[in-house]
N, C-alpha and C positions, 0 to 999 in steps of 0.2 A: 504493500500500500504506500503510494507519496505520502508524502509526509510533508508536502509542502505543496500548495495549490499558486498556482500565476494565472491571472484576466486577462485577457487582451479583448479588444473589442470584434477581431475578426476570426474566420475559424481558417481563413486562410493563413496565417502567421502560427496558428497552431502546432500545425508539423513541425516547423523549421523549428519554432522555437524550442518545443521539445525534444528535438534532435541536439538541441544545442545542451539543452541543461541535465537530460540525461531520467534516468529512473525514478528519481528523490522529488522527481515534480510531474505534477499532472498541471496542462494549459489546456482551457476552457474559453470557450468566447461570449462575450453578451451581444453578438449580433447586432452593435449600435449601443446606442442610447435604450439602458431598461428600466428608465424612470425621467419622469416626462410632465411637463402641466398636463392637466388634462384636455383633450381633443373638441367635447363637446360644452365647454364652460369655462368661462372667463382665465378662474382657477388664480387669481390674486387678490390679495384682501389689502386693497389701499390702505383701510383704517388701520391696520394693524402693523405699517410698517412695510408693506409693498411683499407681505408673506405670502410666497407661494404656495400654491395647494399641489404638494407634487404626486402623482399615481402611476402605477405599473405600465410599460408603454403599452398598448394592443398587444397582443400573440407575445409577451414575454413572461407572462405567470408562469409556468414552466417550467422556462428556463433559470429564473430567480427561484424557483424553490431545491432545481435540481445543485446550484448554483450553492444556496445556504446549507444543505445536505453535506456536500463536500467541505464547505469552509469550518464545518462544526468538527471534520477530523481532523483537517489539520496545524499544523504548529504554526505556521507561517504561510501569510495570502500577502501576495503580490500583484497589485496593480500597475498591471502593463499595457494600458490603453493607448494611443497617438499620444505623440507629445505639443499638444498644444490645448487650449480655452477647454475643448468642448471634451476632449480627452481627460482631461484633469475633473471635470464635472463628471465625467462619466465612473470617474475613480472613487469618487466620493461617495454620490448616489449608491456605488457599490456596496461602500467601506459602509453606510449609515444602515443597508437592506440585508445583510448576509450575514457579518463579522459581528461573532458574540467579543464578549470583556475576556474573555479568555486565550483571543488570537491573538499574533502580534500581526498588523498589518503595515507594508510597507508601499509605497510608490517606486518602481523602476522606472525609468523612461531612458529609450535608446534612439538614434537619429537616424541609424541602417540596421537593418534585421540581416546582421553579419554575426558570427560567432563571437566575433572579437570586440564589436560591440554590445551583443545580447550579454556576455560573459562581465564585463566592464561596467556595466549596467548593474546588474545583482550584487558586483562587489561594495558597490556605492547607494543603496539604494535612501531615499529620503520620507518625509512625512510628506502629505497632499498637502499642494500650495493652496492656504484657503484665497489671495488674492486673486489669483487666475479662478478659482470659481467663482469668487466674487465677481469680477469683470463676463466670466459666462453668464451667470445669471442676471443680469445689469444688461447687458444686450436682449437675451429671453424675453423678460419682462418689458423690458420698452417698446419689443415687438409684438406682445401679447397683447400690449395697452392699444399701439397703434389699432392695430388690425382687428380685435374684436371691438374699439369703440368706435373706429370710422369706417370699417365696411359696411355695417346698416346706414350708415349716410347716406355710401353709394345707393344700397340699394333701396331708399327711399327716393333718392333725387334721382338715378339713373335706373336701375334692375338689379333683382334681387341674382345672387349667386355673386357679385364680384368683391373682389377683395382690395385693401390698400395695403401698400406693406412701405415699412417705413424705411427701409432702403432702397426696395425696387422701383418705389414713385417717383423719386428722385434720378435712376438709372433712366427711368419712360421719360421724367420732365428734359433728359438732354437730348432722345432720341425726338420727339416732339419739334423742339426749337431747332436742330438742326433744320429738320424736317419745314422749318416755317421760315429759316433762313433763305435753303433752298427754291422757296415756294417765290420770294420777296427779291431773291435776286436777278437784277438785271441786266442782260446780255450784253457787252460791248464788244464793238470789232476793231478789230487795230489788223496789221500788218507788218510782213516781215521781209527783207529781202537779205537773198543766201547767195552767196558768188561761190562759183567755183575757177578756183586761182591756177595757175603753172609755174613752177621756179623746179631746174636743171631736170625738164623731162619729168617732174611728178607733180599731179596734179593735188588737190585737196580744196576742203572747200573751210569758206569764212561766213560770219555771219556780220550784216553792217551792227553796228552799238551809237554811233553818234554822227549827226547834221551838224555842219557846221558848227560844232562844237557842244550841240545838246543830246543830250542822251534823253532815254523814257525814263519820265517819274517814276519813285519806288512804289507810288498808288497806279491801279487799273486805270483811272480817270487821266493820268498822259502819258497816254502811250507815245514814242517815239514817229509811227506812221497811220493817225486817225484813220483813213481811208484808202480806197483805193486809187481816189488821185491824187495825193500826198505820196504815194508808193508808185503811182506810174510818174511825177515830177521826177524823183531820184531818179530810176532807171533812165530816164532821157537826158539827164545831165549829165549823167555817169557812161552813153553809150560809147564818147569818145577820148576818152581819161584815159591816161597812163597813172598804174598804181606803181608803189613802194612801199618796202618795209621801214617804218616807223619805229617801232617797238618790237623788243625779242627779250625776253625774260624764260630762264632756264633755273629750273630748282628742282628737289628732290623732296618728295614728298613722303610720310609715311603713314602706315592708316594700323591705330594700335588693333587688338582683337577686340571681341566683346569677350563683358564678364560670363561668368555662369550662370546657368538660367535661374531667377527666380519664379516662383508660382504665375506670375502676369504675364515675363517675358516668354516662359514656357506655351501660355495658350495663346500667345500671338503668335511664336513661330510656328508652332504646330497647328493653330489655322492655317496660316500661311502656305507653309511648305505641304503639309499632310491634308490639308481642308477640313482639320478637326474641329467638332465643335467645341466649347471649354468645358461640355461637361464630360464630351468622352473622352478628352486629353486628361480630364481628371480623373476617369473611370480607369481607362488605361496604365494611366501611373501608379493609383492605388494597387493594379495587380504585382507590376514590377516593384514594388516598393515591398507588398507584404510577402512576396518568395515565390520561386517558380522552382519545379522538379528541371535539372539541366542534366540527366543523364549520371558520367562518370564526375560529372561534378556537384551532385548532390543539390538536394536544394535549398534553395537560398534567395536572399534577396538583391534587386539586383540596380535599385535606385538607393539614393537616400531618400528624409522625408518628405514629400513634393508639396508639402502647403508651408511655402516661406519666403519673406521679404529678404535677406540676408543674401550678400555676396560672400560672405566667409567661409572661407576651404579650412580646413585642417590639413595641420603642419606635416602630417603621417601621408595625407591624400596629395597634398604637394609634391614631395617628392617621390611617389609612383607615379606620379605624371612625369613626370622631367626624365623617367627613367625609362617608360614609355615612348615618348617623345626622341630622345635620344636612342631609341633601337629601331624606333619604326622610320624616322626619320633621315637625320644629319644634325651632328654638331651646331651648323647653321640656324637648323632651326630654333636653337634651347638658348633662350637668354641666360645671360649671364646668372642672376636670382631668380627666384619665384614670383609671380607678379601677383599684387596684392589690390581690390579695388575696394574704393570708398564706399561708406553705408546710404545706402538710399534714403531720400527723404520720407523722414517719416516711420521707416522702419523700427519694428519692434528686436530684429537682430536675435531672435530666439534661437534661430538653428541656423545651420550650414546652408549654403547654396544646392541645388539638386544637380549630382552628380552621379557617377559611377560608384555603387558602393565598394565594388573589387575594382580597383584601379589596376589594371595587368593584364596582359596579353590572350592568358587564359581564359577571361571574361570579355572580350574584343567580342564588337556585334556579331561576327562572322563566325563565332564559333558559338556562340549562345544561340543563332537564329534556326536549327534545326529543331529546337523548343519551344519557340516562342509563337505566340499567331503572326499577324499580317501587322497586323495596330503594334504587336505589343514592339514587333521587330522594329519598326520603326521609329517608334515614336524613344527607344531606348538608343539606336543607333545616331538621333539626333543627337540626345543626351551628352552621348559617350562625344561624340564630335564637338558638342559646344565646348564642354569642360574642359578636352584637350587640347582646344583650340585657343582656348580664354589663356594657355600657360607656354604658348609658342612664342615667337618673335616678330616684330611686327613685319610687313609685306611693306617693301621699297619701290618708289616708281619715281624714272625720270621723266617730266614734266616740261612742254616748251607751246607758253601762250607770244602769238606774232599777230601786233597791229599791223595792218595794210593801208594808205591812204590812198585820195586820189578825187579829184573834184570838190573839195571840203570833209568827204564821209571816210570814215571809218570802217572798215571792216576787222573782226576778229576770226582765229582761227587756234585751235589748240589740240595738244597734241599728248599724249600719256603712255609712257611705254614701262610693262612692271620690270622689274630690277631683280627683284629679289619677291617669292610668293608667301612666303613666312608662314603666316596660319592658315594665309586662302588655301595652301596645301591642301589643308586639310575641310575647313568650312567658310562660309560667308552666306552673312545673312541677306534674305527676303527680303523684301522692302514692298509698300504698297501706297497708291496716290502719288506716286511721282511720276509727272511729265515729263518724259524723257526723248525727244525728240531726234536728237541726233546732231543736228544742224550744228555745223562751228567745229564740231569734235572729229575726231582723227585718232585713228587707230597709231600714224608714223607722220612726222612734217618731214619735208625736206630740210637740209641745212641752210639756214639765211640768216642772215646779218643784217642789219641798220644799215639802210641805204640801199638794199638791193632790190632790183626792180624784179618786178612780177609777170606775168600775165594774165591777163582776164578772158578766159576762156568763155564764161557765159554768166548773165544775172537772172536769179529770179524771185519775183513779188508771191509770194504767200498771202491769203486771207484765215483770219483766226477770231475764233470770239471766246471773251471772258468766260468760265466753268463757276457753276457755282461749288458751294463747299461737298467736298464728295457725303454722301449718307456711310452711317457705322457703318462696318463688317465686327464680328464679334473680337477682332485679335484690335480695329481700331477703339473700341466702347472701353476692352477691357484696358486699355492704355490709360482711356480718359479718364475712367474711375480711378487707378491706380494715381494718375495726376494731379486730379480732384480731390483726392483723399478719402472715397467713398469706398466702404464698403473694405474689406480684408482680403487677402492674398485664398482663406476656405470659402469664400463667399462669393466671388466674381461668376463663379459655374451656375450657384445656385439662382442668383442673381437673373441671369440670362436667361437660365431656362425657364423661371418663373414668367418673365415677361411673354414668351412665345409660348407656354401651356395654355396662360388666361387670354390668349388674342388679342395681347395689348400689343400685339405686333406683327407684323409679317414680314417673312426674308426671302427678297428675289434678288435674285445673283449674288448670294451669302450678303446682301446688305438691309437693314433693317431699314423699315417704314411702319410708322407708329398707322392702327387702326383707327376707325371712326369713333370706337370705344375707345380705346386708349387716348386719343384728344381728349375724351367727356370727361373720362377719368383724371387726366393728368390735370383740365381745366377748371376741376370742383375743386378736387385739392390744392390745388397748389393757391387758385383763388379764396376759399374759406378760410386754409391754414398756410400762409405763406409763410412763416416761420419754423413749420416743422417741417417742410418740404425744400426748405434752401439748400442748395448746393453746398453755403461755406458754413453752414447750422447741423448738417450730416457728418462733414469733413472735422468741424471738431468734436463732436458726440464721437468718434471715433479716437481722438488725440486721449479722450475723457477716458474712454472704456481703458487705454494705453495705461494713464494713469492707476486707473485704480488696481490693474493686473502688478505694479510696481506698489502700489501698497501707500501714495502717494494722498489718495482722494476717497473719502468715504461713500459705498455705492448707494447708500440709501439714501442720501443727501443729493445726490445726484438724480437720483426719480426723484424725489421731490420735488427738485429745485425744476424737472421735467414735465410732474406732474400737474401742478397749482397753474397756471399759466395756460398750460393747454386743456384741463378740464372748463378753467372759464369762458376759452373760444368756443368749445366743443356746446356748451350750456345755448350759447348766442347764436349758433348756427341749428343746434335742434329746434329755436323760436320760431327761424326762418327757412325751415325747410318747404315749405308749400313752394315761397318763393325762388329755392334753388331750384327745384324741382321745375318749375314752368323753366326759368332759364334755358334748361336743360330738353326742353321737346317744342318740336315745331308743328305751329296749329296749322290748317289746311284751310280752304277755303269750302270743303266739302259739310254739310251739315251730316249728322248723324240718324241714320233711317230708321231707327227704332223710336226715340223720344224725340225725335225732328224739333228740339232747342238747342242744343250744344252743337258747335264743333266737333270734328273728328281729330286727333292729334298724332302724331308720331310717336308712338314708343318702341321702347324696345325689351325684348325677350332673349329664351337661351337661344331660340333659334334665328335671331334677327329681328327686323324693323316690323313695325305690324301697323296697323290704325285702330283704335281705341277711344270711345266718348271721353269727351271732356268731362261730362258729369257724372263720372265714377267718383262711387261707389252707389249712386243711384240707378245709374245707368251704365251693364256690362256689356254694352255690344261692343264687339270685336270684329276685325276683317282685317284680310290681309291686305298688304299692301300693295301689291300688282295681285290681281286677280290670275289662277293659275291656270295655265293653258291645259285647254279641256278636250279630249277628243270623242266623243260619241260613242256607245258599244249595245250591240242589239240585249237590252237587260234594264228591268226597271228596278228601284228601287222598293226592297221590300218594308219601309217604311214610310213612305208617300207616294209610292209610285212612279214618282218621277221617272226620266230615264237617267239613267247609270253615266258614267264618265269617265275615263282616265283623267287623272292631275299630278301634276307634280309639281311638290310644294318640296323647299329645300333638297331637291336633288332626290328625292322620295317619288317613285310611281304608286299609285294605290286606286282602286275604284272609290269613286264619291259619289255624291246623289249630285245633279245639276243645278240643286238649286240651296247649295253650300254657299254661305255660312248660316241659312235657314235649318237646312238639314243637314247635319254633320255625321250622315249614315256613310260610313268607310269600309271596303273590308279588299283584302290581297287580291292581287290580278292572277285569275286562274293562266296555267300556259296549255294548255288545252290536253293534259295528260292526266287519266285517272292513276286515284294511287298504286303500287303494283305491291304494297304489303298484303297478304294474304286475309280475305276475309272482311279487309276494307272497302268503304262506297264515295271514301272520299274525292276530291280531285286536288292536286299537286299545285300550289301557289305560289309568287314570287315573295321570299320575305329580306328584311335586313337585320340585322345581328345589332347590339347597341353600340357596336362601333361603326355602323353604316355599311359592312358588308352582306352581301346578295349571297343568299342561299335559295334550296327550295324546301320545302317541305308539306305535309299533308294540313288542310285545313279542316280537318277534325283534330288538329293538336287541343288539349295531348289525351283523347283517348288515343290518339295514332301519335307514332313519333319517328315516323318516314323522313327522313333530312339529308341533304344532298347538296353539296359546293358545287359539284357541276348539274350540269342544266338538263333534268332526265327529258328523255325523245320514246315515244311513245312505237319501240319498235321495238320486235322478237328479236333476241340472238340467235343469230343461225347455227354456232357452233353448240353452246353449251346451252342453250334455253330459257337462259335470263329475262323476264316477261318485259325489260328494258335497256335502251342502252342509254350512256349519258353524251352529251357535247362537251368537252373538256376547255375548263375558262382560258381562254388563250389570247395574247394579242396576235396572231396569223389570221390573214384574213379570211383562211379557211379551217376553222378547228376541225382536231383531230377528233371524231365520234368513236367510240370504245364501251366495250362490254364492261360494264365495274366490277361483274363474276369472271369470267376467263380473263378478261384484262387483253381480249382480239381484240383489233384497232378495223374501223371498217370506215 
């Protein structure tokens, strides 16, 4: 029997870690967080000090008992959950639900699930920092306050089902204003003109930069050549010039590497390079982080911890790179020291940068990736390249910009040749939103000197107009929060996914564009509570939480100081919700056909926009808002008579009565196949799933419960006697038909 019980929160870290510590320990997971506010209730008692009401999460009764069962044998429980905020809460909630007066309980916390650090870890271990749960629960609760007392705002003034969340509104209010930036900005044309030059037999080309001695203002509004007869004047002046070299400037330039990846810069290059989203770059990393089976090399883990603001390597990880570097490479490549970079703004500096946790040859992408998936290969093989890349020498290039004159104008021309590749060797980063045009630039110049005459081979005039500001992509949002100071290095995933679950958004060509709802939403809020929605009012609630994890700022003083303030707007805006409310919908010019006094208005539901009486709750009439294209079907309705109809309302076909929304008699569009279960009189009907997927199945469900994803066809198998065959769902414009019993294709 162990004799010694270790937590972790994953059951994937389970293995490795028990591989590491050997017989004397049994490791157990809590599958998360197994104690929680609760789900369906506020679950804090203001009066009381901002005391939480904490309960068992969903589905972890169980495992908390199985959990206290073991901690009661043994000598020593060790809490080894992630090492950050929500980690440390999770240790706690443990330490308070499991561990009688009789254990000793200790906190572990390791930065790589490596032997060498699991092992390092148990020799040191500490008591749970109650400030970092302090600072978890101080976040919790602020979010608990927001979102259970200003989502019924929403959905008074807007629809019921949405929610505010007090860091995501502020993430929607930047996607919004871009969005309204974009809408507001207006197009200017300007002009460019490109020479291409000749000096001893090689050509290249210049771009003009200055008229008779004026160059284009640093603002849009003066550009160099307004129009296109400002751009055809030059070109006629300039048709019969002799040009010269004016200027020749030659330097060398160098371009240091980047640091190692933090949490932010990690889900922008893996947008970038991989097209990941942030939450599966962060799904991804959790796996490489908690330990992968690799074969003869056992398993282990094969990142560090991936949620951290911190450029700092360890001294031990240092020099396996350099030593790395130095075999895979050239002397050339390995600077002289180890390169060390400054701490980000803002940063908490908790843990290491996200690295290799085996720094060595043995763990090289190329020998791990017979183990790994698709994601996990890659998005590790980035990894491994930044880190090594961040500790190389920098990449040299010689550099040669040449003014050309000739009729008053100016032309440039420049030229970059690399020297020496240092770290690009091995990587260089993506970039995104740069104009890159080309014009001017030169892979080689020729050799010229001050005074040496040119040739002008040929001019030509460009027309161009001003771009407004580009919309997010999720690698550009998460920059901005990280900027802004919104929001944490474990939160930017959550963040984002949150926005595109509730429809406050949508992404075409991976860039966001806030919804109709999201507008409503971002403009109740941000207008009712401008204060708790501000960009630099988030940005320090977070320097706040910083504090009190440092033991600096009392957290209940801090709700407070949170709370009094914004329960009195909260008071003034429930007086005046009628009036947010109308804000918020647009009345029509149509009367309403039931009480023919009111208006019809706009509102909105889960499934969209609808029309609605004004004089609700006196009056429920409803309709929709494009009436739904109806097509005729010989069948009347068995509750008025009427006759029958196809419609489709949200992407939904169904029979209706024709004279809906009077009679709202609906039921499935038969496909003209009875059922082939034995015994059965029913016939086979088109249905959808509640996620919006088409099946078929019997419409005597459920005394029948005949069901079928492809589309049954009302024919004998000739082989085996199947009383059907089905159409197999396919995009080919001729599906494949198939017996579903012999699995013959006909």
């Amino acid at each position: 029997m162990a004799k010694h019980l270790v937590i972790v929160e994953s059951p994937a870290k389970c293995k490795v870690i028990s591989k590491y510590l050997g017989k004397g320990y049994a490791v157990r997971a809590t599958m998360g967080h197994i104690i929680d506010l609760p789900e369906r209730e506020f679950g804090v008692d203001i009066e009381d000090g901002f005391k939480p009401k904490y309960t068992v999460s969903k589905g972890k009764t169980r495992i908390l008992r199985e959990l206290k069962d073991e901690a009661a044998k043994a000598e020593y429980v060790f809490l080894a959950p992630d090492p950050d905020r929500e980690g440390e809460a999770i240790a706690w909630h443990v330490a308070n639900s499991i561990v009688s007066e009789d254990c000793t309980v200790k906190r572990v916390m390791f930065n790589e699930i490596t032997k060498r650090a699991v092992l390092a870890a148990f020799d040191t271990p500490r008591d749970i920092d109650m400030n970092k749960v302090n600072a978890q629960q101080t976040r919790r609760i602020l979010d608990r306050i927001v979102g259970y007392q200003l989502s019924p705002i929403l959905w008074r003034t807007v629809f019921k089902g949405l929610s505010a969340g007090r860091v995501q509104s502020v993430a929607l209010r930047l996607i919004c204003e871009r969005e309204d930036e974009i809408k507001a900005f207006i197009q200017r044309e300007y002009w460019s003109i490109h020479g291409t030059f000749e000096h001893k037999k090689t050509s290249f080309s210049a771009k003009l930069i200055s008229v008779d001695g004026r160059k284009a203002g640093k603002d849009e509004a003066k550009p160099l050549l307004p129009d296109e007869a400002a751009a055809k004047a030059v070109l006629k002046r300039l048709a019969k010039e002799n040009f010269l070299v004016t200027d020749v400037q030659r330097t060398q330039k160098s371009r240091k590497p980047y640091p190692p990846f933090i949490t932010s810069t990690m889900q922008q290059e893996a947008a970038r390079k991989l097209s990941f989203s942030a939450a599966k770059t962060m799904m991804v990393a959790q796996q490489l982080y908690e330990g992968l089976e690799l074969g003869e090399l056992g398993s282990t883990g094969l990142i560090t911890y991936m949620r951290t603001d911190s450029t700092r390597i360890a001294g031990e990880a240092l020099n396996d790179a350099r030593a790395v570097i130095k075999k895979k490479f050239s002397d050339k490549h390995l600077p002289p020291s180890p390169r060390f970079y400054g701490k980000t703004k803002g940063a908490q500096d908790a843990h290491e940068a996200i690295r290799p946790a085996q720094v060595n040859l043995d763990f090289a992408p190329n020998k791990v990736k017979p183990f790994l998936s698709r994601d996990q290969y890659r998005l590790y093989e980035l990894i491994w390249k930044r880190f090594l890349a961040s500790q190389m020498e920098n990449a040299l290039f010689d550099s040669t910009r040449v003014d050309i004159s000739g009729g008053g104008c100016v032309f440039r021309a420049s030229g970059s040749i690399m020297k020496f590749d240092g770290f690009l060797a091995l990587y260089d980063e993506t970039t995104e939103d740069t104009a890159d045009t080309g014009e001017g630039q030169n892979e080689k110049l020729p050799e010229m000197e001050k005074s040496d005459a040119v040739d002008k081979l040929k001019l030509v005039d460009k027309q161009h107009v001003t771009q407004p500001p580009p919309r997010y992509t999720e690698a550009s949002l998460v920059r901005e929060l990280e900027d802004k100071g919104i929001g944490r290095p474990s939160t930017y995933a959550q963040i984002i996914d949150t926005l595109k679950r509730r429809k406050y958004t949508t992404v075409e060509a991976r860039r966001f564009s806030p919804t109709e709802i999201g507008y409503m939403v971002k403009n109740t809020l941000i207008k009712e509570f401008p204060d708790v929605f501000d960009v630099g009012f988030t940005a320090d609630m977070e320097l706040t939480l910083d504090k009190i994890e440092a033991g600096d700022v009392d957290w209940i003083k801090v709700l407070k100081d949170f709370y009094e303030p914004f329960s009195d707007r909260l008071q003034d805006v429930k007086k005046d919700i009628k009036d947010i409310r109308a804000q918020n919908q647009e009345v029509t010019d149509k009367k309403c056909p039931k009480c023919d006094e009111c208006f019809l208005i706009v509102k909105w539901g889960k499934n969209g926009k609808f029309l609605a009486c004004q004089g609700f709750p006196n009056c429920k009439h409803t309709e929709p808002l494009e009436k739904p294209a109806a097509v005729e079907v010989d069948e009347e309705c068995d509750k008025c008579g009427s006759p029958m109809v196809v419609l489709t309302v949200n992407n939904n076909r169904f029979l209706g009565c024709s004279r809906y929304p009077d009679c709202k008699n609906a039921k499935s569009i038969a496909i003209g196949v009875t059922c082939p279960q034995p015994g059965c009189d029913g016939d086979i009907v088109e249905r959808r799933t509640r996620r919006g997927k088409v099946f078929y199945g019997c419409n005597n469900y459920p005394k029948c419960n005949f069901a079928s994803w492809d589309k049954p066809i009302d024919k004998k198998c000739e082989k085996c006697g199947n009383p059907y065959l089905v159409q197999k769902n396919s995009k080919r414009k001729d599906p494949a038909v198939i017996c579903p019993g012999c699995k013959a294709e006909f």
